[in-house]
C-alpha positions as CSV (number, residue, x, y, z in Angstrom):
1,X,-19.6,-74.7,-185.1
2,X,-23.1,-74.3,-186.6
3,X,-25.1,-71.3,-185.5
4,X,-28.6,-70.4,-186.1
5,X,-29.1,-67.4,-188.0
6,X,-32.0,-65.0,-187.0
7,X,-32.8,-62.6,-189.8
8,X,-34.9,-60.4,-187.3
9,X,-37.4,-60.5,-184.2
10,X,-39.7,-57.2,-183.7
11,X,-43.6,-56.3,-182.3
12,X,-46.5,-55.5,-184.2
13,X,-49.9,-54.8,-183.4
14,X,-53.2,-56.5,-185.2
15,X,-55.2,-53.4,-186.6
16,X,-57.7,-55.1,-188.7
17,X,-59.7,-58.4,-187.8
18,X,-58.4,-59.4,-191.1
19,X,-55.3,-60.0,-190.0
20,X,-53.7,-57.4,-191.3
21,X,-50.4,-56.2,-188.5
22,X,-48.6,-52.8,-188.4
23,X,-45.1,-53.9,-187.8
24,X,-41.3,-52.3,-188.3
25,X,-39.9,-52.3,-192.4
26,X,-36.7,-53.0,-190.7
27,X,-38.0,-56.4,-188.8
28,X,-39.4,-57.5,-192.4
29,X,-36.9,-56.2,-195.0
30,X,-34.5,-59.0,-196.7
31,X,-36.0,-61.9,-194.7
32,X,-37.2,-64.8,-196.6
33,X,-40.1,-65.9,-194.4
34,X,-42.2,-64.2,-191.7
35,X,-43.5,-66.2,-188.8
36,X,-46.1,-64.0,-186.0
37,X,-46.7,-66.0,-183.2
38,X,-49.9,-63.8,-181.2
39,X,-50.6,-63.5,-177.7
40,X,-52.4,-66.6,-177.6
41,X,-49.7,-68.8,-179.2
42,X,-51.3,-69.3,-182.2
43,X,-48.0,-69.0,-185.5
44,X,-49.3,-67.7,-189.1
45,X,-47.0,-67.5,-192.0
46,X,-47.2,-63.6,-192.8
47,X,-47.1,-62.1,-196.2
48,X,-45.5,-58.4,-197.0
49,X,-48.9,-56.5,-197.9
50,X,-46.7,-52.9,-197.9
51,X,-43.6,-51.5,-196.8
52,X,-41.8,-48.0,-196.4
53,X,-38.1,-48.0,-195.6
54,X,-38.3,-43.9,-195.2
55,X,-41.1,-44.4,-192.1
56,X,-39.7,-47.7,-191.0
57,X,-43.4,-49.2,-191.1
58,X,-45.1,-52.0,-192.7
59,X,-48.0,-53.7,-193.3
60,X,-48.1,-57.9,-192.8
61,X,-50.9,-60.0,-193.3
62,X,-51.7,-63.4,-192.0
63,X,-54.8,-66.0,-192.8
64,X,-56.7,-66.0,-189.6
65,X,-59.8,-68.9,-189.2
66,X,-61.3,-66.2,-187.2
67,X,-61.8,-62.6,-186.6
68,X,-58.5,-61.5,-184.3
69,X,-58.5,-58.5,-181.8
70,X,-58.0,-55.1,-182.5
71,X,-55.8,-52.8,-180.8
72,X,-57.4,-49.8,-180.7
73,X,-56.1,-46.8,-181.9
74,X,-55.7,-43.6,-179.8
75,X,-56.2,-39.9,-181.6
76,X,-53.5,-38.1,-179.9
């Protein structure tokens, strides 16, 4: 039978108007395209800006018409 392949799902969280998203290295490493769907159900293709395997984080960046919410960041 054919089956869909999904080369990975994960979260991220918009930290920069931008566009620029804080996401997983391990949602984003080896796949061929990234697709981020936001709250409002607005999809963006997503470029790799910067990855680190050793932290498991990465940095994404789509091309937002407009300025998108932040999620603030706590100083705990």
């Amino acid at each position: 039978g054919r089956h869909n392949k999904i080369n990975g799902m994960g979260t991220g969280i918009v930290y920069d108007e931008r566009g620029y998203i804080v996401t997983n290295h391990h949602v984003i490493d080896g796949v061929q395209s990234i697709q981020v769907t936001l709250h409002d159900g607005t999809s963006y293709q997503a470029r790799v800006f910067n990855s680190d395997k050793m932290t498991d984080l990465a940095i994404i960046k789509i091309e937002a018409p407009v300025a998108l919410p932040v999620m603030p960041l706590g100083s705990s």
